[in-house]
Structures are given as structure tokens and as C-alpha cells.
C-alpha positions in Angstrom: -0.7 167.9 -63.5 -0.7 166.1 -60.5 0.4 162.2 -60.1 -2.4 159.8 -59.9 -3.3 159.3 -57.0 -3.8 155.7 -56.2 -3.5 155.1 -60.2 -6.6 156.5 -60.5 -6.6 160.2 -61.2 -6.1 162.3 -64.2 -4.1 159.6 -66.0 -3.9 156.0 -66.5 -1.6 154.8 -69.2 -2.4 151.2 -71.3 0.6 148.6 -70.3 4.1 148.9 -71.5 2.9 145.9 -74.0 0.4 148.0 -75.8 3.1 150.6 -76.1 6.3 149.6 -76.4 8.6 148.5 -79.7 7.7 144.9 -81.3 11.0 143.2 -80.3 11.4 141.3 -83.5 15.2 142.4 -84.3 14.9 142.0 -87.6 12.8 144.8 -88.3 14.8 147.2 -85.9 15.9 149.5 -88.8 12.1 150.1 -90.0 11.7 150.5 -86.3 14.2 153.1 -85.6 12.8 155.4 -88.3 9.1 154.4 -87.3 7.1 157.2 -85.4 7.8 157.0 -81.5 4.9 154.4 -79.9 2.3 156.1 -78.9 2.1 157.7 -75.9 -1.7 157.6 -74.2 -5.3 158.6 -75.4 -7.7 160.2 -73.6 -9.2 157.5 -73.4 -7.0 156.4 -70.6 -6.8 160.2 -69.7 -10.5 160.1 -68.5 -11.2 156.7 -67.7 -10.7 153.2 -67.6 -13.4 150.2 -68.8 -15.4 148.1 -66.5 -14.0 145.4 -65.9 -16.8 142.9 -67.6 -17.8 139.0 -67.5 -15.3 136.9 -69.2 -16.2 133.6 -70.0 -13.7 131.0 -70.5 -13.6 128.0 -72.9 -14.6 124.6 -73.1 -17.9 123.1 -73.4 -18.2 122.5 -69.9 -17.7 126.1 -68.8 -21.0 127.9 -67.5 -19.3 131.4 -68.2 -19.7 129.8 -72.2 -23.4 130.0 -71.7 -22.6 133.7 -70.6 -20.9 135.0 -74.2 -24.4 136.4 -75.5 -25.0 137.9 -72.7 -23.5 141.1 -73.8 -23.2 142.3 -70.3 -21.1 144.8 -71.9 -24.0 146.9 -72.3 -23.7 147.9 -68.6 -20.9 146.0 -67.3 -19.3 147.1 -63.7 -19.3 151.0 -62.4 -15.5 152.2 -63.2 -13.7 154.7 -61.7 -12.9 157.9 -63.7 -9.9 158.9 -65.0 -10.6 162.3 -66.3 -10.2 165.2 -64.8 -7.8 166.9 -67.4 -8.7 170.8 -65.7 -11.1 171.4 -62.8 -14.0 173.3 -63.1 -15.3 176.2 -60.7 -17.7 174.3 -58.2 -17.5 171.0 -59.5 -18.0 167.9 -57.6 -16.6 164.8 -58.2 -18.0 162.3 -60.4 -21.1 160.0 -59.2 -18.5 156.9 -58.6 -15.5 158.7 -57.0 -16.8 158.2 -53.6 -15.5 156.5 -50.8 -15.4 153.0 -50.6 -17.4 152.3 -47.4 -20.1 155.2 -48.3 -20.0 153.0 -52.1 -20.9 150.3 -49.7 -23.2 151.2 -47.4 -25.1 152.7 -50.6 -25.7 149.2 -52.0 -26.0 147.5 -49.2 -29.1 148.7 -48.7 -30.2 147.1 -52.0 -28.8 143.8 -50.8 -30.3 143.4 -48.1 -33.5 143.8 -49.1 -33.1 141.4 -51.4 -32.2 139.2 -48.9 -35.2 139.6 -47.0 -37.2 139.4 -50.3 -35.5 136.1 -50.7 -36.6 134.9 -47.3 -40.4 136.4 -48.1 -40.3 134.5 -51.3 -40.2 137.3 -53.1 -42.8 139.0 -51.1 -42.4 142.7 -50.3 -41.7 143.4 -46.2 -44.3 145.9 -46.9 -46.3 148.0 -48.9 -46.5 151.3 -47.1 -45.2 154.5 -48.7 -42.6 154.8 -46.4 -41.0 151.7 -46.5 -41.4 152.0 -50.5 -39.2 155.2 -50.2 -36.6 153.6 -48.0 -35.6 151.8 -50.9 -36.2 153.9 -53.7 -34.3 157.7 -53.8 -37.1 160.5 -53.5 -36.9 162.0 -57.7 -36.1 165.5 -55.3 -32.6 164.9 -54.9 -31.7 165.5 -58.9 -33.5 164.4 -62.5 -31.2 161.8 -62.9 -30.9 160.1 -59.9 -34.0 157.4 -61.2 -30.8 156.6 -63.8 -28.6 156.1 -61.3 -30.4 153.9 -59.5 -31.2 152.1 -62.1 -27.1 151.8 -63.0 -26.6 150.4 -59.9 -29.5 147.8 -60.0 -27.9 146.7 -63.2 -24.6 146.3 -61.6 -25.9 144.0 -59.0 -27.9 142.0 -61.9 -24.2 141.6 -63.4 -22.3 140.9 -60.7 -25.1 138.2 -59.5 -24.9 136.8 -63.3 -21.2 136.5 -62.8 -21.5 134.7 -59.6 -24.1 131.9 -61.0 -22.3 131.1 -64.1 -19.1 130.6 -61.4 -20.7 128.2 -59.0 -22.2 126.8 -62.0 -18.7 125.8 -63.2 -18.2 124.3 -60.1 -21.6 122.2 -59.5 -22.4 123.9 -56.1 -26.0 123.8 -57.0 -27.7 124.9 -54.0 -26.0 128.1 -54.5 -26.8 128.4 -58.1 -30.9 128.1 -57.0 -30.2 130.6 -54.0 -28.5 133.1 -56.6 -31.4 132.2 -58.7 -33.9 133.3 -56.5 -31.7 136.8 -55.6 -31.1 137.2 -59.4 -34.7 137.2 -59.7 -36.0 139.5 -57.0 -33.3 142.0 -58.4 -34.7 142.4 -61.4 -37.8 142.7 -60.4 -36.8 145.5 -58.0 -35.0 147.2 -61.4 -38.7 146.4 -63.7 -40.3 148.4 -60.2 -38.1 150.8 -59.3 -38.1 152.0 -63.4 -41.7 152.1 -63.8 -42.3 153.9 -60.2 -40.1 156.6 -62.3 -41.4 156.6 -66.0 -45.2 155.9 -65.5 -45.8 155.7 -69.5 -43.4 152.7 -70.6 -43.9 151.6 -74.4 -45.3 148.6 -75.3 -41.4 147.4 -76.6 -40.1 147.7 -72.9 -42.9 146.2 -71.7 -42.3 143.1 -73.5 -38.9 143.2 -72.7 -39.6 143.4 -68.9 -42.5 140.3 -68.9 -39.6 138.1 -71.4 -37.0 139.1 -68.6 -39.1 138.0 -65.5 -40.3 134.7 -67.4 -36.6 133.3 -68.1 -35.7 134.6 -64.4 -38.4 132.2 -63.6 -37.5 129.6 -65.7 -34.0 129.8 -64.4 -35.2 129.5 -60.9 -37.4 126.8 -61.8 -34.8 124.2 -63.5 -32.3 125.3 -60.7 -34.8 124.2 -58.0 -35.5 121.0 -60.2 -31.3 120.4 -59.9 -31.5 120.4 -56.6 -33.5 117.3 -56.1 -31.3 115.7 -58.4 -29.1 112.9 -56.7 -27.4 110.9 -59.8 -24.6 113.5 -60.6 -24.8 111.9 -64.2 -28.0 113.8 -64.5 -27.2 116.7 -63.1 -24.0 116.8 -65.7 -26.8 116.7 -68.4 -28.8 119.6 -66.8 -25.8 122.1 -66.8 -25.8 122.8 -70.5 -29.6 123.7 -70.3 -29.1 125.6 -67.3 -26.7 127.7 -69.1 -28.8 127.8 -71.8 -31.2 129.6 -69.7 -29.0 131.5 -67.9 -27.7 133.1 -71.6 -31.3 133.7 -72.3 -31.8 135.7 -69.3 -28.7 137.5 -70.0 -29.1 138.8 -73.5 -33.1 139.7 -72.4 -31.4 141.6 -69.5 -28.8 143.4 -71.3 -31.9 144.2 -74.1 -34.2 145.5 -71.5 -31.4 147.8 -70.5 -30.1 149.0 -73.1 -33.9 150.3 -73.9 -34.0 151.6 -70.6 -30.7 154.1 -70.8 -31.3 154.6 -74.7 -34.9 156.2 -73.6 -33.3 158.1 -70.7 -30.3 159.2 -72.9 -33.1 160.5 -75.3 -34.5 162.7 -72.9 -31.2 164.2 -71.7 -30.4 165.0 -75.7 -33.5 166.7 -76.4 -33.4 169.0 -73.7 -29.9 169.7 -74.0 -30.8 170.4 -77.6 -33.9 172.8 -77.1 -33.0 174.6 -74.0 -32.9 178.1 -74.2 -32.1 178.2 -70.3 -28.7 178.7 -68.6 -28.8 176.5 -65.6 -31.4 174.0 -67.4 -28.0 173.2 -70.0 -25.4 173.2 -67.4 -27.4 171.1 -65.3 -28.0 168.4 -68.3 -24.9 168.8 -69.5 -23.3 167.5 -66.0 -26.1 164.9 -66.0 -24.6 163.5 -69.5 -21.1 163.8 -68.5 -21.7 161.8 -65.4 -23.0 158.9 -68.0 -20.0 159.0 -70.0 -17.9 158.3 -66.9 -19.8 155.3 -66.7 -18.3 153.5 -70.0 -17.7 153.0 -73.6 -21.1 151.4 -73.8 -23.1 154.5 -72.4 -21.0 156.8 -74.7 -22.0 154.9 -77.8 -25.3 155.4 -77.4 -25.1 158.6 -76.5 -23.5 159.3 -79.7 -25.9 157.5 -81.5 -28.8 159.7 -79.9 -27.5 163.0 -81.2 -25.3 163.9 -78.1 -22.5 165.1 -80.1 -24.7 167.1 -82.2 -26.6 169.3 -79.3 -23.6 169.8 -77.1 -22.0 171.0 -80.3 -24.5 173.8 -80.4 -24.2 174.5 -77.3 -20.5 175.1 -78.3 -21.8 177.5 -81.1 -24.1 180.2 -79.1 -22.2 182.9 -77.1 -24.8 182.8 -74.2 -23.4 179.5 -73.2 -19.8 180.3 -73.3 -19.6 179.9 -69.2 -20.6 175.9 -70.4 -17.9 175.9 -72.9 -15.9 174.2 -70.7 -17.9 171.5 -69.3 -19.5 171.0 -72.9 -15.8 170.4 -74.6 -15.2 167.8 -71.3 -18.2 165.9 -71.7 -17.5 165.7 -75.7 -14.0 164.9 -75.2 -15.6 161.5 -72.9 -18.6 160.8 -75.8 -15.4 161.0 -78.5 -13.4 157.9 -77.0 -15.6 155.7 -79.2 -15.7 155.8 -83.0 -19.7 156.8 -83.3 -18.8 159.7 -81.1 -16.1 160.7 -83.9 -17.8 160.2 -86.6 -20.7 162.1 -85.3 -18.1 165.1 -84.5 -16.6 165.1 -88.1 -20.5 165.4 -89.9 -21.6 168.2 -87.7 -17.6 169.8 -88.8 -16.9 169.8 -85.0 -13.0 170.2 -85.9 -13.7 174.1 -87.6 -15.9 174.2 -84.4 -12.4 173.2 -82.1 -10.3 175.2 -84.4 -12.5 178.5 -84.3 -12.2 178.1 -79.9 -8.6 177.3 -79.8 -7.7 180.4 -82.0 -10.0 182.8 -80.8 -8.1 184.2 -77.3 -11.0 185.4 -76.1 -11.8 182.2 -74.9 -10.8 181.9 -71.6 -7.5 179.5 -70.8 -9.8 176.0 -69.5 -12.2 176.5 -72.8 -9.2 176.6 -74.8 -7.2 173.6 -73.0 -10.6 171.6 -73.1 -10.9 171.9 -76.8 -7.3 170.7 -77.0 -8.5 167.7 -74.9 -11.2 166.4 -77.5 -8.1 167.3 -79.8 -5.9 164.7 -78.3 -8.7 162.3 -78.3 -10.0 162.4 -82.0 -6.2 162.1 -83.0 -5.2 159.0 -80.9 -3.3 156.7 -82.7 -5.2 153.9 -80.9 -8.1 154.4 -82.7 -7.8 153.9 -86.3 -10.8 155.9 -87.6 -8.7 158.8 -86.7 -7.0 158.0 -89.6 -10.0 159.1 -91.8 -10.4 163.0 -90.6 -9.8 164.1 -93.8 -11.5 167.6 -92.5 -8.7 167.8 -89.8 -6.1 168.1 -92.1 -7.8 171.5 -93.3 -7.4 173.2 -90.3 -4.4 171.4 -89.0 -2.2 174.1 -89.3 -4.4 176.4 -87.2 -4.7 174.2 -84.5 -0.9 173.1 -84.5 -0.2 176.7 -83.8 -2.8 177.5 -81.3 -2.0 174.7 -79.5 1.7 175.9 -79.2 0.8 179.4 -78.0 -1.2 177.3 -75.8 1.9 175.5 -74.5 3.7 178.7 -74.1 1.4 180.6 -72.5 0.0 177.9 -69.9 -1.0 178.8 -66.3 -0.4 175.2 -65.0 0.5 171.8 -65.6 -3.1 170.5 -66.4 -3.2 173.4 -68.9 0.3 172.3 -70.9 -0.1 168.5 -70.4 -3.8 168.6 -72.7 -2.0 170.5 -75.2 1.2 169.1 -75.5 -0.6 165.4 -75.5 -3.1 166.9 -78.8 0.7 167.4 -80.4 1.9 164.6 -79.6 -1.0 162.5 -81.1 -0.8 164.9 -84.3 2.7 164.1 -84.7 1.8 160.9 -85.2 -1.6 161.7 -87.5 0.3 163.2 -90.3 4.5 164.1 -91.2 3.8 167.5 -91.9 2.8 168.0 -88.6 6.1 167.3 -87.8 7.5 170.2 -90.6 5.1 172.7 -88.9 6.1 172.4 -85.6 9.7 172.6 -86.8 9.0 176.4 -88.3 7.0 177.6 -85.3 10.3 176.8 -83.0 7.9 174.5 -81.1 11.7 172.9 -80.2 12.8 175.8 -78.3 9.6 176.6 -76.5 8.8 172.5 -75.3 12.6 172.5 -74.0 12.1 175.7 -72.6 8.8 174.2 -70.8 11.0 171.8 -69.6 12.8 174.0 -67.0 9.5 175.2 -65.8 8.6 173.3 -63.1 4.8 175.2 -62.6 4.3 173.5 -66.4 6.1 170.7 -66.5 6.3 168.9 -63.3 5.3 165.4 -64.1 7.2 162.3 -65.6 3.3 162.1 -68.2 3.8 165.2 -69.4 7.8 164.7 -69.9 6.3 161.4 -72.0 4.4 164.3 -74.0 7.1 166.4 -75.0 9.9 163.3 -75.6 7.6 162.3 -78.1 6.8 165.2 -80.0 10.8 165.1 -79.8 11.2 161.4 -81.4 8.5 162.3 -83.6 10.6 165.0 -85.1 13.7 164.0 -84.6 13.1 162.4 -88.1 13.9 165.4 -90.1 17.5 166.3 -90.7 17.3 169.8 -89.5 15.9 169.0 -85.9 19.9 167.9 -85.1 20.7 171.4 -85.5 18.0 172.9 -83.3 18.8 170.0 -80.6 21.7 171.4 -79.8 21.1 174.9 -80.1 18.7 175.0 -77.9 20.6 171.7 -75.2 18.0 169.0 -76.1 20.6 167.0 -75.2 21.6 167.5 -71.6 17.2 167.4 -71.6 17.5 163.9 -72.9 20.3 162.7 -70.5 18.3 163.9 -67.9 15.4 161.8 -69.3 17.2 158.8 -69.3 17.4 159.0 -65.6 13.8 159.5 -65.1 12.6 158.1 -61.5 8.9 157.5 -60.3 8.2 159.7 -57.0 5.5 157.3 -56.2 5.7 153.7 -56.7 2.4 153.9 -58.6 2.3 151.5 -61.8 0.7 154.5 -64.2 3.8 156.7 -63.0 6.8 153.9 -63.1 4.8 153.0 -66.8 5.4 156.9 -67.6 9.2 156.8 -66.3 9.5 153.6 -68.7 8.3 155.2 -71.8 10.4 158.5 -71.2 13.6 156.2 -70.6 12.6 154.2 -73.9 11.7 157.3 -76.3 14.9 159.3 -75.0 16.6 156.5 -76.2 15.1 156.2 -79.3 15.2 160.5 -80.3 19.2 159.9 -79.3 19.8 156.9 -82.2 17.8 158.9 -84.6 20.1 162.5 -83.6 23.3 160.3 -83.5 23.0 159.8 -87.7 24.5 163.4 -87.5 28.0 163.1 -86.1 28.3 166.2 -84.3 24.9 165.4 -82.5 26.9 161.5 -82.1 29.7 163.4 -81.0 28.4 165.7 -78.6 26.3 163.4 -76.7 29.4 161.4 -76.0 31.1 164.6 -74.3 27.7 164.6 -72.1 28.0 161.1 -70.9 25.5 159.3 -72.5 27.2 156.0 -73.3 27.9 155.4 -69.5 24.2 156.2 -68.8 23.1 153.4 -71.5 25.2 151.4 -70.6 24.0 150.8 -66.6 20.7 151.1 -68.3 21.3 147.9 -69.9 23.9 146.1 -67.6 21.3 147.2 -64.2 17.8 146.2 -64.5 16.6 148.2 -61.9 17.1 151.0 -63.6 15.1 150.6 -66.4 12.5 149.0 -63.8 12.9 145.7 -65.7 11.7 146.7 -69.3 12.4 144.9 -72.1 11.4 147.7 -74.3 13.5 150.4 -72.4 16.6 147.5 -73.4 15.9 147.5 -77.0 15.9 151.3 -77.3 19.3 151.6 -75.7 21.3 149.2 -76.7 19.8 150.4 -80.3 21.1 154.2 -79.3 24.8 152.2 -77.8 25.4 150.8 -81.3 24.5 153.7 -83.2 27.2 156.3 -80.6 30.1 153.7 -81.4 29.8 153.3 -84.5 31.2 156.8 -84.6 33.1 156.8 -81.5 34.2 152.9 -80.2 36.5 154.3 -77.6 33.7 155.8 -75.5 33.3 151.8 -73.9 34.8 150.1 -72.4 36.4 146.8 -74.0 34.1 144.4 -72.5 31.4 146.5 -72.8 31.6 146.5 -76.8 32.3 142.8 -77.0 28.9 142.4 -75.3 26.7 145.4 -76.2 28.0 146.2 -79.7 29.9 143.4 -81.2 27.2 140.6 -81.1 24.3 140.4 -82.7 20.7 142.5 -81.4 19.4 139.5 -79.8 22.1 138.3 -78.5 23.1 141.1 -76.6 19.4 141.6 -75.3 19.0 138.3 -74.3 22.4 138.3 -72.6 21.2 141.8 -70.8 17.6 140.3 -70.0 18.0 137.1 -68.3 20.8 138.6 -66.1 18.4 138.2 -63.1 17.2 134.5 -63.5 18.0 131.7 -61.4 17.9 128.2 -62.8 18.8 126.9 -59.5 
């Protein structure tokens, strides 16, 4: 698999802080014999969230008006991370355009709420072809109504955002001016949604006429603030005005959640009763393209019954050409815990293990099922710890997953299967036991000298910690150096990022830090101890800790080897240097680290 490019392809990794060892010295023991930190879920694989409204504390703070809002419902379009293996003839996701066409796309909304604004709300016109200007002819696709209306919501947001800030600051002719452009916005939404879905309910009705009264009454006691000259009053107005603007918030966020609940509903139902090829690819892609659009979306379409029809779409043989855009799009809907739980009552993991063991399947079917593998064992989500049903067939999967390691076509292929071991290794020890009898040691260092496989410094962060993971059991020493894990490890130590992206010098760090970590747990066996000596490691960790650089500044890449330093002399001292012991070895954890760590700072 290739890098990310720009950060934002195929992978993006949660920060080194989310990862890396707790650097409490006093439970480094526990921590040495700990399973390796986790490496990445696929969560981070496919996406990463919107970046939503914050607000900040203090009573004065307008964003504190903004904490019911729960903009989170729809939030700001993200960019998708997901794109584990390509399929024939697929485009790229609805927000992985370029940023000028992204632009000139919404600035056609803008404006016309600008000139809306100047018209006091009045249309420019009411002629049919000024109306389609505006709103996207239904021709272009089923679900570009949705779209639109993902995109109005943005705006709404980012607008919100930009009140409660020049609230915060008093600027209260802007606040009215936002007002009045907040409003016209969501009128356009309320238009442009019934123009597309001429029977609404009497519920979304009522939500529409709540939303455009408190958009009035927001515009209203802005417009009273601005003939307000004792800034005393005005102080006493901002609390109500954020009062208001919460209101019209938490009635937006309601209104839209109806809106893509309904929408979602639709998708489900004829995912679930088509009979029709091209009809179930078609909604299929339209429901993937909503779970690139956030956590939110994908809880509700969990909650709808997505799981449950693309799962049997996954069970009829006439769809198997959809097999693999069905596993993608459940892999997305499965970064949530609704989505999970969903998957384990409709016994969606016999559903994974029947495709991953049945080589008829072709090689992307098989790798996607390994994807929503990796994602409904991530050790970031703790309801993974509750599959009971997994550990029934976890021994099937653990070896299809290995064949599927050893028999991959390309890096995309071996990275989604190696990352579903890796996060088993971590679900349950046994895991661990079986990968040790199906020699998955000799084929992942075998991979290793493959560049067409293993080509990447995220899928080296796979395999180093499937190796940490089982470097726990006494007889991996034996197979380490059988098969020259450790030459594989030195080599890992000296991992470098080709880019200078932050996901790929994140992935060098955590490779660095678990090599480190498999070598103190080999070293308890002396001849491992002894033999990585003869290779040169104890030079290697030691510029590792004495050069920052090196290590790309991590504090958690340290810890591991000056952990892995300690543990190699206390079976050979001679291999340092004299003042390297007395500073590495000799004092105590902390000391040593902290002596390491602030090498770099000035108090100048």
C-alpha cells in the first residue's frame, strides 16, 4: 500500500500519545510484559472525524450557549481515509475532490445567500430556471437531493460557528449580519428538501416551522443589540442571545437528523428488497458515500438496519460481484459500536469466516472481509471486547487470514490482513499460541523481504506487532532466530520516513518503539541476548537514545530502548561503553530518560 499522500490516503494513524507506552517508570515491568500498544483501527484506516464546534468555558463564552447544539449530528464534510483495495471502475468518494472545484461548488450557495440577504430574504426570482440554477436537477443520481442537503448543513454549521465567535468578541453588527445569512440558509435547506420529498410528515414539518421561528427570533434580538449604545446592556443581552442561538442549534441539528434518518431509511429498504443487480450496487455506493461522511451518519445507519441488508446481500451468490463493495461499506458502518453490535446479532462473524475460507472468493472479497475483521477487533473500541461469537470461529479466521498473507498479490492485499492479526493478537492470548503453530513467524519475516507485499513503514508497524505480541511466549525466541527476526528488527530500528508526512514519520516511530520493545522481551533468553549483541544492537540503541533525531524526538521510542539497553547488559555489560552504562544503565529509569530527553533544551 501506498504512502498517504498528503496524510490523507489509505491511512491516518491517531497521535503517538494515543499510542505510545504510559511513561510512569514505576510500572515499566507490567509494561514490558503488556501487549504491544496498539497499532491503528480502521477507523483511522478509512477516515478521519469532522472536525466539529468546540465551545470553550466560562460563562461568558458564546461557544457555551453552543454545547446542546449537538452539531455533531452533521458536523464539517471530512476527507476519507479508506481506500484499503480499489475497486474496478470506482470513483472517488463525493469529498475527495479538488479544492477549488470544492469551492466553486459552494460558492454558488453563498452567494446567493448573499444576494438573498440584500433582498431581505427575498428570492432574485421565481422562474424555473433560475430555481434550477440553484438546486441540482434529481437526473444526475438518487442521492444527490442528500448531498445537497449535506452541504447546506455544513454551511448552517460553519455559519453557527462563526456567530457564537464574533459573539465572544461583541462585534454585534456582524452577529445580526450572520443572523440574517444563518437564516436565509436554512430556509434554502427547509426548500431545497421539500422541492425533493413532496410528502414530509407532520414531525418534520414541525421541526422546520420551530427551526425558522428561533432563526427569527435570533435575528430579531440581534437587530434589537444593535441599537443598543450602553455596553452594560448589551453585556446583559449576550447570555440571552446565546440562549437563542443554542435553541436554534439543537432544533437544527433535530430537523437534520430527521431529514438523513428518513433518507437513510429509504436507502436500507431498497438495499434490502432489491432483487436487481445494478439497483444494489448502485445503493450500496450511495450508502458507502454516507459513511465517508462520519461517525454520526454511520450510527444511524446502523440503527436503520444497514448492517442487516448489506449482510444479505453478503449471503446470496447473485451478488457476489458486490461482495466487495458490500464488505467496504460495512467495514465504514462497523467504526461505531451500533454498527458492531448490529454485526454480532445478525452472526455477521460466521458470515466473515464462511468468505475468508472459502477460496473461491476472489482475492479483494477476501481482503475486504479481513478489513471489517480489523475493525470489529480494534483495541480502541472496547465493545470488541464482548464478541464472544468471534472466539468461535477465531481459529478459522486466524488461519485464513495467514494464507491470506502468504498468498497476497499486493501490498493493499497483505497490509488488511496482517492489520486483522494484529488487532487479534491483542483480542485474546491464544491468538498468539495459534499463530505460533501455523509458522505465521516464518511466513511475516519472509513477507518482509518482499518488497511487492511489504513496502511500507504501516504495514512493517503490522507485522512488528504481531511480533511483540508474541514475543511473549518462550518458544517464539527459538523461532526468532531460526528464521533471522533479528537482523529484521535491527533493520526496524533504523526505520526512516520517505516522505516527511506526519502519518508516515508516526508509523516510523511506532516501528522504532515496538522493535525495541519485541528485543527486551527476546533478550530474557540469553542466547537471543547474546546474539543480538553480535548483530550490533546495543550501538544502534544507544544513538537512538543519545541522538534525538533519530528517534524523530519521541519520548516513547526513548523509553522502549533504553528499556531493551538495560535488559542486553544485564547479560553482557561489556557491549557499552563506560560512560554509556554510567548513564543509560546505572541510574535509575527516569533519570536516564530525563537526562536523554531534555538534551535539546536551552535555558538561555
Amino acid at each position: 500500500m501506498t504512502p498517504p499522500r498528503d496524510g490523507q490516503d489509505f491511512l491516518a494513524f491517531p497521535n503517538d500519545n494515543a499510542n505510545s507506552f504510559n511513561l510512569c517508570f514505576s510500572q515499566l515491568p507490567a509494561l514490558l510484559s503488556a501487549p504491544c500498544p496498539p497499532t491503528c483501527t480502521l477507523e483511522f484506516f478509512r477516515r478521519k472525524p469532522w472536525p466539529g464546534l468546540q465551545p470553550t468555558e466560562g460563562p461568558d463564552s458564546c461557544d457555551q450557549a453552543l454545547i446542546q447544539i449537538g452539531i455533531n449530528m452533521m458536523a464539517f464534510p471530512g476527507v476519507s481515509h479508506l481506500d484499503s483495495i480499489p475497486l474496478p471502475g470506482q470513483g472517488l468518494p463525493l469529498i475527495q475532490v479538488d479544492s477549488v472545484q470544492r469551492w466553486m461548488e459552494d460558492l454558488k450557495l453563498m452567494t446567493d445567500c448573499e444576494c438573498m440577504c440584500i433582498l431581505q430574504s427575498k428570492p432574485i426570482s421565481l422562474e424555473d430556471d433560475a430555481q434550477s440554477e440553484l438546486i441540482p436537477s434529481s437526473q444526475h443520481g438518487p442521492c444527490d437531493h442528500l448531498q445537497l442537503l449535506l452541504k447546506r448543513a455544513w454551511i448552517i454549521s460553519t455559519e453557527l460557528g462563526r456567530i457564537g465567535q464574533k459573539l465572544d468578541r461583541e462585534r454585534w453588527g456582524r452577529v445580526h449580519s450572520l443572523s440574517v445569512r444563518l437564516t436565509c440558509h436554512a430556509r434554502s435547506m427547509i426548500n431545497e428538501y421539500s422541492i425533493f420529498n413532496r410528502g414530509t410528515s407532520e414531525e418534520m414539518e414541525q421541526l422546520q416551522k420551530l427551526l425558522m421561528e428561533k432563526c427569527s427570533e435570533l435575528t430579531a434580538v440581534t437587530e434589537r443589540c444593535l441599537h443598543i449604545e450602553d455596553e452594560q446592556a448589551l453585556k446583559s443581552m449576550k447570555p440571552c442571545v446565546g440562549e437563542t442561538l443554542s435553541a436554534v442549534g439543537r432544533n437544527f441539528s433535530q430537523l437534520l437528523e430527521l431529514a438523513l434518518t428518513q433518507e437513510i431509511q429509504v436507502l436500507v429498504r431498497k438495499i434490502d428488497t432489491s432483487d436487481n443487480l445494478y439497483t444494489a450496487e448502485s445503493t450500496t455506493g450511495n450508502l458507502f458515500s454516507l459513511t465517508q461522511e462520519g461517525a454520526p451518519l454511520c450510527r444511524i445507519i446502523a440503527k436503520e438496519g444497514g448492517v442487516v441488508a448489506l449482510f444479505k446481500i453478503c449471503r446470496q451468490d447473485c451478488f457476489r460481484c458486490l461482495y466487495p463493495q458490500t464488505l467496504r461499506t460495512l467495514a465504514s458502518i462497523c467504526c461505531v459500536e451500533e454498527g458492531i453490535h448490529q454485526l454480532e446479532k445478525v452472526d455477521g462473524i460466521l458470515c466473515l469466516a464462511d468468505i475468508l475460507t472459502d477460496s473461491s472468493h476472489s482475492e479483494a472479497t477476501r481482503a475486504e472481509a479481513a478489513a471489517v475483521v480489523a475493525q470489529i477487533t480494534s483495541p480502541h473500541l472496547p465493545v470488541t471486547q464482548h464478541l464472544s461469537s468471534f472466539l468461535e470461529s477465531m481459529e478459522e479466521i486466524v488461519t485464513a487470514l495467514i494464507k491470506l498473507c502468504q498468498e497476497a498479490s499486493s501490498g493493499e492485499v497483505f497490509l488488511l490482513a496482517s492489520a486483522a492479526l494484529a488487532n487479534i493478537t491483542f483480542f485474546d492470548t491464544m491468538a498468539c499460541e495459534m499463530l505460533l503453530q501455523l509458522n505465521a513467524m516464518r511466513i511475516l519475516l519472509e513477507a518482509c523481504g518482499d518488497k511487492q507485499r511489504v513496502d511500507t513503514p504501516y504495514t512493517r508497524d503490522q507485522i512488528v506487532t504481531i511480533l511483540a505480541n508474541m514475543s511473549v511466549l518462550e518458544q517464539c525466541a527459538s523461532d526468532i532466530i531460526q528464521e533471522n527476526g533479528l537482523q529484521l528488527l535491527m533493520g526496524m530500528l533504523s526505520e526512516k520516513p520517505l516522505s516527511g508526512s506526519p502519518a508516515e514519520v508516526a508509523a516510523c516511530e511506532r516501528v522504532q518503539q515496538k522493535a525495541a520493545v519485541t528485543l527486551t522481551r527476546l533478550s530474557r533468553d540469553t542466547d537471543v541476548a547474546r546474539e543480538a549483541i553480535r548483530l550490533g544492537c546495543m550501538p544502534r540503541l544507544t544513538e537512538l537514545c543519545w541522538v534525538p533525531a533519530e528517534r524523530n524526538n519521541s519520548d516513547s521510542v526513548l523509553v522502549a530502548c533504553l528499556a531493551a539497553l538495560r535488559t542486553l547488559a544485564a547479560v553482557c555489560p561489556e557491549g557499552l561503553q563506560d560512560t554509556d552504562f554510567q548513564q543509560l544503565v546505572k541510574p535509575r529509569l527516569v533519570d536516564s530518560f530525563l537526562l536523554c530527553a531534555n538534551m535539546e533544551e536551552s535555558f538561555v
